[in-house]
SEMARTI-921215 format. One record per residue (C-alpha): residue number from 1; residue in three letters; x, y, z. Coordinates in pm, 1 decimal. Example, Ala and Ser with C-alpha at 12.3 -4.5 7.8 and 13.67 -1.06 7.14 Angstrom:
2
pt n: 1	res: ala	X: 1230.0	Y: -450.0	Z: 780.0
pt n: 2	res: ser	X: 1367.0	Y: -106.0	Z: 714.0
This chain:
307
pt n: 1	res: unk	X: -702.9	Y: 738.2	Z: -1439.2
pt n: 2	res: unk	X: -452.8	Y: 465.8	Z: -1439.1
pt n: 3	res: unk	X: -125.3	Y: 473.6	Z: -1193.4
pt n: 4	res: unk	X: 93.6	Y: 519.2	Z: -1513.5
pt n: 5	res: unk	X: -139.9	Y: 768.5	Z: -1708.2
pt n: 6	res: unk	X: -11.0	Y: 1105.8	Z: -1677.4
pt n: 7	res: unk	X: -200.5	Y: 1402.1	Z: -1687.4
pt n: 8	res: unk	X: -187.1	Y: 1636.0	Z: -1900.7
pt n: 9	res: unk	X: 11.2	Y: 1989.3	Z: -1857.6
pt n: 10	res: unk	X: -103.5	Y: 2338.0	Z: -1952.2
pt n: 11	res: unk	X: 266.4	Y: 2445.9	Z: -2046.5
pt n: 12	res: unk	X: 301.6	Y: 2175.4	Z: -2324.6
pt n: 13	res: unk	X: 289.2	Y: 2403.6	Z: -2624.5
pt n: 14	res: unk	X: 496.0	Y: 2671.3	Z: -2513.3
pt n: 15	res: unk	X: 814.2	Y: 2699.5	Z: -2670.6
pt n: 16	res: unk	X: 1162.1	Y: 2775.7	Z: -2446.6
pt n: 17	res: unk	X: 1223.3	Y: 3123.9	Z: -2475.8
pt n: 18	res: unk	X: 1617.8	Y: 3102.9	Z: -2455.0
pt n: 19	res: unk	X: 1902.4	Y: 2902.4	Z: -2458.1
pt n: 20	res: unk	X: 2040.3	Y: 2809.2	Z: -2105.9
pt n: 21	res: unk	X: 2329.8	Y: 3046.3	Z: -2026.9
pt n: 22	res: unk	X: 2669.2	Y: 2953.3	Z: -2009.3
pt n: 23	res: unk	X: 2668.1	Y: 2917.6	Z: -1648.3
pt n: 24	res: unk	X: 2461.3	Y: 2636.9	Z: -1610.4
pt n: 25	res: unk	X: 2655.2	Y: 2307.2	Z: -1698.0
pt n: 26	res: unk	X: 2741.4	Y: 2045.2	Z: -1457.3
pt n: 27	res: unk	X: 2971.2	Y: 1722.9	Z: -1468.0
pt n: 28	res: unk	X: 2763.9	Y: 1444.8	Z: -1436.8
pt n: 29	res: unk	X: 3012.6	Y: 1258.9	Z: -1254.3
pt n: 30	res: unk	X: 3203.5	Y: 942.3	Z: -1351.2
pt n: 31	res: unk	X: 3055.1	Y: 687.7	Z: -1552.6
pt n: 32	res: unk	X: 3110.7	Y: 410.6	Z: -1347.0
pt n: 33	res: unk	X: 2960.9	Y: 549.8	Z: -1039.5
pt n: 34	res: unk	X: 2630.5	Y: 636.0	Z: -1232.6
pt n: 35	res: unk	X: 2620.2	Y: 292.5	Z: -1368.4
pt n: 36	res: unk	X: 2676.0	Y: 144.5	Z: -1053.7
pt n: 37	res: unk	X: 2390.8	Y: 342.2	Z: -856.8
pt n: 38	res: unk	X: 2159.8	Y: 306.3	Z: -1135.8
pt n: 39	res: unk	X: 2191.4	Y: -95.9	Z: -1161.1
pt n: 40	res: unk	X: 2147.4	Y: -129.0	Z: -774.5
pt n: 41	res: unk	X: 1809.1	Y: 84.6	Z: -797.7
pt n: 42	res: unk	X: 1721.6	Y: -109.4	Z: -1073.7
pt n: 43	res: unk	X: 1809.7	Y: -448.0	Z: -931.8
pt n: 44	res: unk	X: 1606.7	Y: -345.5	Z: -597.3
pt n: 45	res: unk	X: 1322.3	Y: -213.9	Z: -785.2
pt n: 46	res: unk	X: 1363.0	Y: 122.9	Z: -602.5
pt n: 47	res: unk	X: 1301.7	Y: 532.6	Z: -735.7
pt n: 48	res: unk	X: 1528.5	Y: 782.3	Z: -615.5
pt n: 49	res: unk	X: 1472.1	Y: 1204.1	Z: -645.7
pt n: 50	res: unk	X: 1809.9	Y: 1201.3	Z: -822.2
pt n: 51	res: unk	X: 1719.6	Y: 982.9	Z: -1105.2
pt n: 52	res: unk	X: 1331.9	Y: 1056.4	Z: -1155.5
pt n: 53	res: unk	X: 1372.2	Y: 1435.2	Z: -1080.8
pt n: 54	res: unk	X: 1707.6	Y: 1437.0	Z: -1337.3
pt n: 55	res: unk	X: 1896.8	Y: 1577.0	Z: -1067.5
pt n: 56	res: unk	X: 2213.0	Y: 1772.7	Z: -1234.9
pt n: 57	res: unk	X: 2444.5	Y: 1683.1	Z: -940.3
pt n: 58	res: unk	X: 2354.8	Y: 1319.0	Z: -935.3
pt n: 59	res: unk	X: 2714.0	Y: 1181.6	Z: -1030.0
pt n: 60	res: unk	X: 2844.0	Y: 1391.3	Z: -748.8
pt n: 61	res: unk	X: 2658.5	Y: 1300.1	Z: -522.4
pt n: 62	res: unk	X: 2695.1	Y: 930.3	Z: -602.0
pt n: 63	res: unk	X: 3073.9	Y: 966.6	Z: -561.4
pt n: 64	res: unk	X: 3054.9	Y: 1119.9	Z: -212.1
pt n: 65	res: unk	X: 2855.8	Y: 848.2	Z: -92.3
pt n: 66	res: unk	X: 2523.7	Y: 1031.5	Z: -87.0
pt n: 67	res: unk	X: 2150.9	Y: 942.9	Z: -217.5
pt n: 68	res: unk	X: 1796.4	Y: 1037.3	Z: -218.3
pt n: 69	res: unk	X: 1536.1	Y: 770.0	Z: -231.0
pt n: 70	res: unk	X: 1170.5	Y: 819.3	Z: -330.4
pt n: 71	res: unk	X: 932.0	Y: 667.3	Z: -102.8
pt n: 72	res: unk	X: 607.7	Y: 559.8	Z: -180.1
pt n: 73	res: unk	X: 634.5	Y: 465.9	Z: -543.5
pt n: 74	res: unk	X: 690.0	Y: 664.5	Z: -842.7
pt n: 75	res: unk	X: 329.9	Y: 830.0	Z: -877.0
pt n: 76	res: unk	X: 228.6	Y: 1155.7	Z: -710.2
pt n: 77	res: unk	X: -132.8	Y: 1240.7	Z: -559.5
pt n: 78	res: unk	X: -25.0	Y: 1609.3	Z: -641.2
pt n: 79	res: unk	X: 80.4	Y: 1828.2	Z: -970.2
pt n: 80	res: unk	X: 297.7	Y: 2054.7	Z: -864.4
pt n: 81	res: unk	X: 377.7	Y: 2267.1	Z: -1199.6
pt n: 82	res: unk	X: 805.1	Y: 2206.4	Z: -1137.1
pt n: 83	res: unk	X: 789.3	Y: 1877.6	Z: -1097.6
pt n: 84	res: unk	X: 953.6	Y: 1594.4	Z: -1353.3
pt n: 85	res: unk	X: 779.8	Y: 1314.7	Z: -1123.1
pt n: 86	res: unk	X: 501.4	Y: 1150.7	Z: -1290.7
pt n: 87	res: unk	X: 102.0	Y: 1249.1	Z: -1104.1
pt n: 88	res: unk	X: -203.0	Y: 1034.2	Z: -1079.0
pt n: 89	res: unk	X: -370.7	Y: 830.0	Z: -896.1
pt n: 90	res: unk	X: -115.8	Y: 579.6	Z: -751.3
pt n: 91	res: unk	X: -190.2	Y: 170.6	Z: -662.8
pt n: 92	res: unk	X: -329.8	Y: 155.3	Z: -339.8
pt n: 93	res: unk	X: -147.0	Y: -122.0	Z: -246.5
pt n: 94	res: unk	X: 150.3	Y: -39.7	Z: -59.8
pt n: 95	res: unk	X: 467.9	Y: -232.7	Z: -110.6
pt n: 96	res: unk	X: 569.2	Y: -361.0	Z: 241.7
pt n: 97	res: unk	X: 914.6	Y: -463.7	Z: 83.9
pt n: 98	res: unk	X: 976.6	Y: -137.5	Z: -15.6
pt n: 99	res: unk	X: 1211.0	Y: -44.0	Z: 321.2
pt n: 100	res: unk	X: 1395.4	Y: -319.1	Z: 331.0
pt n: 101	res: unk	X: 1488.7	Y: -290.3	Z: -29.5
pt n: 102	res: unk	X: 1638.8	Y: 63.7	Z: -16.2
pt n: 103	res: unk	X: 1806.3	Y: -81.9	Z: 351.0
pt n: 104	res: unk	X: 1978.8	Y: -341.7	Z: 144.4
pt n: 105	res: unk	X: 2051.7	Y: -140.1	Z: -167.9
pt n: 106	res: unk	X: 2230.2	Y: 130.9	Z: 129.0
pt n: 107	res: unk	X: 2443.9	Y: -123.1	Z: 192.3
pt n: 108	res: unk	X: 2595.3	Y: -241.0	Z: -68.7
pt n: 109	res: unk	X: 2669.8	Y: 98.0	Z: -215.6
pt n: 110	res: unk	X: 2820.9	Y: 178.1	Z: 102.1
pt n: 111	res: unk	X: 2637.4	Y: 519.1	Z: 86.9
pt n: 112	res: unk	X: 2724.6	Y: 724.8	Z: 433.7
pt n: 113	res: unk	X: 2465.2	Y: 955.7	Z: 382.6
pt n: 114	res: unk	X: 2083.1	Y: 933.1	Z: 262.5
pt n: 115	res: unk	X: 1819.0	Y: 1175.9	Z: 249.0
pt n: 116	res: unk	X: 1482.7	Y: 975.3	Z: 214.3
pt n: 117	res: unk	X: 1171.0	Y: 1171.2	Z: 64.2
pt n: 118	res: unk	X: 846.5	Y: 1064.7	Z: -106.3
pt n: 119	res: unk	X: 551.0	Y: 1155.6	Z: -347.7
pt n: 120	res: unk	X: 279.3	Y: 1294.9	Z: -197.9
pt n: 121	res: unk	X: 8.4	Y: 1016.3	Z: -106.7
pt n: 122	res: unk	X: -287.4	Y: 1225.1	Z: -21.3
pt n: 123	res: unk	X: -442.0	Y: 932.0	Z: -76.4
pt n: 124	res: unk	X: -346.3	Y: 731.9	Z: 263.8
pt n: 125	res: unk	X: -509.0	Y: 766.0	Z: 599.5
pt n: 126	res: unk	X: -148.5	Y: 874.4	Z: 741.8
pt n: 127	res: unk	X: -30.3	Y: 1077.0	Z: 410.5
pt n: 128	res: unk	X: 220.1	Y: 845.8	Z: 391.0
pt n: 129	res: unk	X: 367.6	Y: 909.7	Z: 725.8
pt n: 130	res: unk	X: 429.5	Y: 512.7	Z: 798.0
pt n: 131	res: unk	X: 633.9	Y: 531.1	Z: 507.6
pt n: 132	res: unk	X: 901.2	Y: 720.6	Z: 641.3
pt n: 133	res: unk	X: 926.2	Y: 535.4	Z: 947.9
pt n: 134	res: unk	X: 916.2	Y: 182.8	Z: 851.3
pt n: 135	res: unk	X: 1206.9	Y: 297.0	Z: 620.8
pt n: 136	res: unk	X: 1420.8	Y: 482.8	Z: 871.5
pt n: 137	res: unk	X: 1386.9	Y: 119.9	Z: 1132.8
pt n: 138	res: unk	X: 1470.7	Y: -81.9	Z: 802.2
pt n: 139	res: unk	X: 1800.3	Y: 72.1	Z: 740.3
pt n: 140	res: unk	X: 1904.2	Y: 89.8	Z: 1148.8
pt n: 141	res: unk	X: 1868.7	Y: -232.3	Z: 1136.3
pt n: 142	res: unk	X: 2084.1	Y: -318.0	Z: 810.5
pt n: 143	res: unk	X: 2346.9	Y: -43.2	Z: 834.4
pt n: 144	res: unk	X: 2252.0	Y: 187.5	Z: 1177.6
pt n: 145	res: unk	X: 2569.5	Y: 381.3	Z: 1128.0
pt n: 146	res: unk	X: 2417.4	Y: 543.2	Z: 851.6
pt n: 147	res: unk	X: 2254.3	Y: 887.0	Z: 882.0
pt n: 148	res: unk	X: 1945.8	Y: 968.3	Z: 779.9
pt n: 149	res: unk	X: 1761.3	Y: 1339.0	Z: 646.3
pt n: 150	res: unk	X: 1385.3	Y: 1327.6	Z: 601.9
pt n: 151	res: unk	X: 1251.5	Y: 1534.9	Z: 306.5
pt n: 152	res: unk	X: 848.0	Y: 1553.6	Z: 343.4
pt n: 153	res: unk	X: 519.6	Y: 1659.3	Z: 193.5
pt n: 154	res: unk	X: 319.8	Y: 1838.5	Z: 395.1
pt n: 155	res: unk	X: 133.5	Y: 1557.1	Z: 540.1
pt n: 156	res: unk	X: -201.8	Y: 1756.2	Z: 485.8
pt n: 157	res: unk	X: -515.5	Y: 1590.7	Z: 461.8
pt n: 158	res: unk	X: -787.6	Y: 1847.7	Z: 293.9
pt n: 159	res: unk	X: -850.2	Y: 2145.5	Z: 111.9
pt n: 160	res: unk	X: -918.0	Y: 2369.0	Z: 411.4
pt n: 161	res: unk	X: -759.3	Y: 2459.3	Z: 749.9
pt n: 162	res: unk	X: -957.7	Y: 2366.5	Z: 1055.7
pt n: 163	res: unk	X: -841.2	Y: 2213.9	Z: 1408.2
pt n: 164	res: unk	X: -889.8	Y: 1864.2	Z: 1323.1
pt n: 165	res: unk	X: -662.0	Y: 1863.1	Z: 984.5
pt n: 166	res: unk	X: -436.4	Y: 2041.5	Z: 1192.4
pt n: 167	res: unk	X: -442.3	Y: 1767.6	Z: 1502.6
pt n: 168	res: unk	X: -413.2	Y: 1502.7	Z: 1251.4
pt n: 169	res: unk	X: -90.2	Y: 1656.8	Z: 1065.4
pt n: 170	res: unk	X: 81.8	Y: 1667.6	Z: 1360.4
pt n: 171	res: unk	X: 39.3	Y: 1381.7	Z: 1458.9
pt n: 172	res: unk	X: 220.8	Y: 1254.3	Z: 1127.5
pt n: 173	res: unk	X: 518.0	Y: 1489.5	Z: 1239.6
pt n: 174	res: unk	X: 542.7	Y: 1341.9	Z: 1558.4
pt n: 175	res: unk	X: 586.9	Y: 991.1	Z: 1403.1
pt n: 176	res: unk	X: 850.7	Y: 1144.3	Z: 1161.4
pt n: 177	res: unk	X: 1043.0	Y: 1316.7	Z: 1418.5
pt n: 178	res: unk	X: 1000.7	Y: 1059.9	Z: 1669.6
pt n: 179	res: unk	X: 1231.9	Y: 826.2	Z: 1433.2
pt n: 180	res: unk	X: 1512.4	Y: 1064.3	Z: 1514.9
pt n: 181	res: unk	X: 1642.5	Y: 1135.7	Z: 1165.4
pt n: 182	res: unk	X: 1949.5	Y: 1346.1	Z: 1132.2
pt n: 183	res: unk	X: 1768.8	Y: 1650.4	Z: 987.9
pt n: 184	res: unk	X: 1361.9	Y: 1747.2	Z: 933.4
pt n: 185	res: unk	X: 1345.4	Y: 1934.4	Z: 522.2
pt n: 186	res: unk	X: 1045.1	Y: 2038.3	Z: 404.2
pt n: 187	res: unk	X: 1051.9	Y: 2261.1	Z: 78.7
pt n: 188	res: unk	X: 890.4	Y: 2619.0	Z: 51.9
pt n: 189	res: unk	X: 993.8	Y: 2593.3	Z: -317.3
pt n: 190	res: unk	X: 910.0	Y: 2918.7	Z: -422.2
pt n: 191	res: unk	X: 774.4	Y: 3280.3	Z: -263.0
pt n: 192	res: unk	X: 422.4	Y: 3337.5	Z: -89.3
pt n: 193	res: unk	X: 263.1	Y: 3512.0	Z: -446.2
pt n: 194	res: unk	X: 346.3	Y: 3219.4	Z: -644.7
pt n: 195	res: unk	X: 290.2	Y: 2920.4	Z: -415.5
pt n: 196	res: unk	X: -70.8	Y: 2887.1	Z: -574.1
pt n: 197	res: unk	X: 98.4	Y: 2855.1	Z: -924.9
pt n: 198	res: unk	X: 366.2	Y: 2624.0	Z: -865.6
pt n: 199	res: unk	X: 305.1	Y: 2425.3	Z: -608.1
pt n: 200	res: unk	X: -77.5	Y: 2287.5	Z: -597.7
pt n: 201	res: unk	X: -192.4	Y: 2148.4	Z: -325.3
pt n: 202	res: unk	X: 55.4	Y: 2311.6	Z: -43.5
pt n: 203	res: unk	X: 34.3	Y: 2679.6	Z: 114.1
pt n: 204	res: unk	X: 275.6	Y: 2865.1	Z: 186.7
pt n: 205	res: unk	X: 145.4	Y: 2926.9	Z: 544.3
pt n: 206	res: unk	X: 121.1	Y: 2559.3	Z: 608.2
pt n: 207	res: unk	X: 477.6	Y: 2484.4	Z: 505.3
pt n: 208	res: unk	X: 600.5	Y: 2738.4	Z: 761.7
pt n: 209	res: unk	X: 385.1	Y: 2606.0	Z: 992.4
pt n: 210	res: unk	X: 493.6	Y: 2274.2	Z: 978.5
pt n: 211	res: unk	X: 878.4	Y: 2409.8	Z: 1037.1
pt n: 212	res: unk	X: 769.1	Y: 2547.4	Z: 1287.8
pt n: 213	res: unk	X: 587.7	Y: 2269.7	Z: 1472.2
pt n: 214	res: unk	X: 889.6	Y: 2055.3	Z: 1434.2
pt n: 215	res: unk	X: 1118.5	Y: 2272.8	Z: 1600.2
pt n: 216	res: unk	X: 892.5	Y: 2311.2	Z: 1873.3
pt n: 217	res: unk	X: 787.5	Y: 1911.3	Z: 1891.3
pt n: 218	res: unk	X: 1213.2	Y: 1823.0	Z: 1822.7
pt n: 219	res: unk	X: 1441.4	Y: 2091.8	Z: 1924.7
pt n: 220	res: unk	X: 1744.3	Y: 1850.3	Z: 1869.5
pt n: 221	res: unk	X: 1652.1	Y: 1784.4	Z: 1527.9
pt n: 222	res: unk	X: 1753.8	Y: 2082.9	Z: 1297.1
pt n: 223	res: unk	X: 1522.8	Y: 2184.3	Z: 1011.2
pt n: 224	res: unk	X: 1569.0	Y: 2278.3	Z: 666.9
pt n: 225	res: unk	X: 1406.2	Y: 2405.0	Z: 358.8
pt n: 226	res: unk	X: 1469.7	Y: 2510.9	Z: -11.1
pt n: 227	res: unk	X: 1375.9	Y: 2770.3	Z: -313.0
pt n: 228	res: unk	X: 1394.4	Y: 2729.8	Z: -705.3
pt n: 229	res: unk	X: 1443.9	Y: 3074.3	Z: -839.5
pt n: 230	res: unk	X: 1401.8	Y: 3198.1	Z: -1180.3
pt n: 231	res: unk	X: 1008.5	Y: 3105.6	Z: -1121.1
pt n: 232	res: unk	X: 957.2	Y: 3525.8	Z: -1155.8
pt n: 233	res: unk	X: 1003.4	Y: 3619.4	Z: -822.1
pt n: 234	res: unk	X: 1185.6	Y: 3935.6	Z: -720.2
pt n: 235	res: unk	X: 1479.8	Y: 3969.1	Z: -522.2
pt n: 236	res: unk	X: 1262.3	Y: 4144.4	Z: -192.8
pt n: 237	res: unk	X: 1020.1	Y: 3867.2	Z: -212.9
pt n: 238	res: unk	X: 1331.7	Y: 3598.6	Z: -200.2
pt n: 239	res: unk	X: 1476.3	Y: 3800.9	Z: 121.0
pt n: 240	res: unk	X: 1154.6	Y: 3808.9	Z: 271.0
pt n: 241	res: unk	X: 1094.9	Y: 3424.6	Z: 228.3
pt n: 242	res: unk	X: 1433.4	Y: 3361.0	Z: 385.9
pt n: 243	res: unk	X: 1318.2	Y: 3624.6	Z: 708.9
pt n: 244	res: unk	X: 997.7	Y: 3426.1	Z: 728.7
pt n: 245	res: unk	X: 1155.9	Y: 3101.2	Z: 702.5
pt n: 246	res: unk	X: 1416.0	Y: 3196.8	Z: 1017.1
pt n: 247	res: unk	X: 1110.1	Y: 3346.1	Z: 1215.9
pt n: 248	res: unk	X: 980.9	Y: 3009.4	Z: 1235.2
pt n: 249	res: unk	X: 1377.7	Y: 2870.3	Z: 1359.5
pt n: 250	res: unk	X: 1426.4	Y: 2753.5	Z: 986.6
pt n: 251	res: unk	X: 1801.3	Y: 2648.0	Z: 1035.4
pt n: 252	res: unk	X: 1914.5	Y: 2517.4	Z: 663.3
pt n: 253	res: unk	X: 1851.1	Y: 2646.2	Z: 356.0
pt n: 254	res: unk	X: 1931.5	Y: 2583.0	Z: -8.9
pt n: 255	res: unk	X: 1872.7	Y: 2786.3	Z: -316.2
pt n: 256	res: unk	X: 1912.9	Y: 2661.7	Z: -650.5
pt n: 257	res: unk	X: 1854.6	Y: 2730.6	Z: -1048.3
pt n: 258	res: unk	X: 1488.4	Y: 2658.5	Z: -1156.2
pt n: 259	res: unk	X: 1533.5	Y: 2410.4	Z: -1465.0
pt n: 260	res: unk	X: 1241.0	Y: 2334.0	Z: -1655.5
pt n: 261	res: unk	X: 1264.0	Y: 1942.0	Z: -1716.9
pt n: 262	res: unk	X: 1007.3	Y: 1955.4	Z: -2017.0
pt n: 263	res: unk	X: 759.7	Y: 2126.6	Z: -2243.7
pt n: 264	res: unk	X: 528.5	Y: 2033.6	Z: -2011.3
pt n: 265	res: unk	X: 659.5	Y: 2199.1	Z: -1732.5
pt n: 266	res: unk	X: 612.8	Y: 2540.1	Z: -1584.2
pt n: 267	res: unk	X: 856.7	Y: 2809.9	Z: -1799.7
pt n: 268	res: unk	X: 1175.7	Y: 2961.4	Z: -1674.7
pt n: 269	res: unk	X: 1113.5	Y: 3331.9	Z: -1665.6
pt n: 270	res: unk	X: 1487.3	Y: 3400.5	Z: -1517.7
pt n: 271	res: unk	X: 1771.1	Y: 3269.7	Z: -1496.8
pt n: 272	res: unk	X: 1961.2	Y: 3416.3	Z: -1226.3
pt n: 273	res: unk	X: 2375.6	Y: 3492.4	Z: -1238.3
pt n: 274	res: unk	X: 2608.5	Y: 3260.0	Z: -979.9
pt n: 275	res: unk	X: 2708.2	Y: 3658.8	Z: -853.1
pt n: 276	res: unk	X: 2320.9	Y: 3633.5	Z: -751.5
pt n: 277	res: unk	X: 2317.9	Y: 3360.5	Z: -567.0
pt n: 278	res: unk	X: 2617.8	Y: 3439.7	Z: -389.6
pt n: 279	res: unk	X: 2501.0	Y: 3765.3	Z: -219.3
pt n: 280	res: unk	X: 2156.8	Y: 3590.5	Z: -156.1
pt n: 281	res: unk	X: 2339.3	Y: 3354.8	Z: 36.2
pt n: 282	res: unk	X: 2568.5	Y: 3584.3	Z: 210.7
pt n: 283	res: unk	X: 2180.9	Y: 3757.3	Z: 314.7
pt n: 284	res: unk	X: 2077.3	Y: 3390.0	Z: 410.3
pt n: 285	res: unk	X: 2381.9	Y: 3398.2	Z: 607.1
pt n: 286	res: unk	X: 2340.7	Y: 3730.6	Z: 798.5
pt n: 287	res: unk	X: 1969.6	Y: 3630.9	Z: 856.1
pt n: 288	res: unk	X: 2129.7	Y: 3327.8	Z: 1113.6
pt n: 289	res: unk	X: 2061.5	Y: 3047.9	Z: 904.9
pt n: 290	res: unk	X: 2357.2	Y: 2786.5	Z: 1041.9
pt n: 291	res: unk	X: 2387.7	Y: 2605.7	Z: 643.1
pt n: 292	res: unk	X: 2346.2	Y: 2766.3	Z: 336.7
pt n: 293	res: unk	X: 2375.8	Y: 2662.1	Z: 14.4
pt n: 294	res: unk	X: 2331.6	Y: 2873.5	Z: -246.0
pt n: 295	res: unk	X: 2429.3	Y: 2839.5	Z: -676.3
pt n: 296	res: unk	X: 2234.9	Y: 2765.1	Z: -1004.5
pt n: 297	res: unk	X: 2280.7	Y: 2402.3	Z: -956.6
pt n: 298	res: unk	X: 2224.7	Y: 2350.1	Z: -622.7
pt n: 299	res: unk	X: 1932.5	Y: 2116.3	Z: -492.1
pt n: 300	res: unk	X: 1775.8	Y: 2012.6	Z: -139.9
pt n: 301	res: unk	X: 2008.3	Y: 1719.5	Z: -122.7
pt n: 302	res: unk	X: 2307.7	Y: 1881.1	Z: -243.4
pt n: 303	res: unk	X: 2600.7	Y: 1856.9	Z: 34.9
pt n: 304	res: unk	X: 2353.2	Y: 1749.5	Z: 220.5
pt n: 305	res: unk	X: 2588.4	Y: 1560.2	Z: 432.7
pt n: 306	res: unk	X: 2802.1	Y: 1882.2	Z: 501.3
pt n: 307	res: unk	X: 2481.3	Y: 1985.1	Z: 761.3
C-alpha cells in the first residue's frame, strides 16, 4: 500500500440518518486568522489536528493564540473508525526537519499555547516516542516561554499484553514525561463496550493504564483525557468511564459532540442536547476532576490553555 493510498472504510455506503440539530453550529472564526495559520503550515510544510481532523473550533482557537500540531506526518499506522486522518503505511523515512519547522512556524504566529500530538507510528522501534521529544527541545530553544501539552498514542508495540511490551511502553512514557510538558493527554475516546469498534488498535485497559503510569512516573505533570459521545453509549456507561478515569488520578477531562467527518466514517447514532453535556460535566465535576470541559463542540484541545 502506498503512504497516500487510503484504505478503504466499511461505513462508505451508509447514508446519514438525520440532519445535524440546530445546536451544533460553530463560528469558524475570522477570516484572516484562518488564512494566516493556514499559510504558515503551508509555508513550513507542517499538519496540524485542527486542520486535518476539521476541527469546528479551529478559528477560535487560532485567535487565542492556541494550536495543535501533528507529529509524525500525515499518515496513520492505525484505523480508528472516527478518525478524518488519512491510514496506511507511512514513509519510513523520518523528517529530521520536522521540529524545527513547527519551532519556527510557533514563532512567528506568536502562538502562547500548543498542544503537540501525532499519528500513530506502530511502525517505529520507539512508536514514535523521539518524535515528541525532539519537538518539545526544538521549540525551548526557539520560543522556551511557550507551553507545551502532549497528546499521545498509546505507544504500544503488539497485539498482546505481556511484561516486555509493557517494559518497553514505559519506557516511551518516561522519555515523554521526562521533557516536562505542561500537561500528559491521552484519549479514552469512547466507553469500555465500544473501544473494539471505534478505536482499533488501543484497549481500553491500556489507555487507563498508561494514565495511570504517568501519574505515578510524573506527579507534577497533570493528566488528561477525552470522550466523543453520540457513538451509542449510554449515559451509566459515560459516568462509569469518568469514575474509572479518576481511579487512575485522571485530572482533565473533555467531552465533546461525535461528528462524523464522512461517508466513510463510523455513523452518529446520537446526538446528545448541550442540557446533556452540562449535567455530565457537573458529574465530571463532583467525581474531582480539577478541568472539565464539557459541550457538543468541544475537543481535546479546546481551552486547552485554560488547564
Amino acid at each position: 500500500m502506498s503512504t497516500t493510498q487510503k484504505r478503504q472504510s466499511p461505513y462508505s455506503h451508509i447514508l446519514p440518518n438525520e440532519r445535524l440539530p440546530e445546536w451544533i453550529n460553530s463560528s469558524i472564526g475570522k477570516a484572516s486568522e484562518l488564512e494566516q495559520v493556514q499559510n504558515l503550515v503551508k509555508k513550513h510544510q507542517l499538519h496540524t489536528i485542527c486542520e486535518e481532523g476539521r476541527c469546528p473550533n479551529r478559528g477560535e482557537c487560532y485567535a487565542a493564540g492556541t494550536a495543535t500540531f501533528l507529529l509524525g506526518g500525515s499518515i496513520c499506522t492505525r484505523s480508528c473508525a472516527f478518525c478524518q486522518v488519512d491510514k496506511g503505511s507511512p514513509s519510513k523515512v523520518l523528517d529530521h526537519q520536522e521540529a524545527e519547522r513547527v519551532a519556527n512556524a510557533i514563532k512567528e504566529l506568536r502562538l502562547r499555547y500548543v498542544v503537540l500530538t501525532s499519528v500513530a507510528r506502530d511502525d517505529l522501534p520507539d512508536h514514535g516516542a523521539s518524535i515528541f521529544t525532539k519537538t518539545i527541545q526544538a521549540i525551548r530553544n526557539v520560543v522556551p516561554e511557550v507551553a507545551i501539552e502532549v497528546l499521545t498514542p498509546d505507544f504500544w508495540g503488539g497485539s498482546s499484553s505481556n511484561e516486555r511490551l509493557l517494559a518497553a511502553q514505559k519506557e516511551r512514557l518516561i522519555q515523554i514525561l521526562n521533557a516536562k510538558p505542561i500537561c500528559f493527554n491521552h484519549n479514552l475516546e469512547t466507553v469500555r463496550r465500544l473501544q473494539k469498534k471505534v478505536r482499533r488498535g488501543a484497549t481500553y485497559s491500556r489507555s487507563l493504564n498508561l494514565l495511570k503510569m504517568a501519574r505515578e512516573i510524573a506527579p507534577d505533570i497533570p493528566t488528561k483525557s477525552g470522550l466523543m459521545l453520540g457513538l451509542g453509549e449510554e449515559r451509566k456507561e459515560i459516568i462509569q468511564t469518568l469514575k474509572d478515569l479518576r481511579a487512575v488520578d485522571c485530572q482533565y477531562i473533555t467531552l465533546g459532540q461525535y461528528l462524523r467527518p464522512s461517508l466513510a466514517h463510523i455513523p452518529v447514532q446520537h446526538y446528545w442536547h448541550p442540557q446533556d453535556f452540562k449535567e455530565l460535566g457537573d458529574i465530571a465535576n463532583e467525581l474531582g476532576f480539577k478541568k472539565t470541559n464539557s459541550g457538543p463542540l468541544v475537543r481535546s484541545s479546546y481551552h486547552a490553555e485554560e488547564s
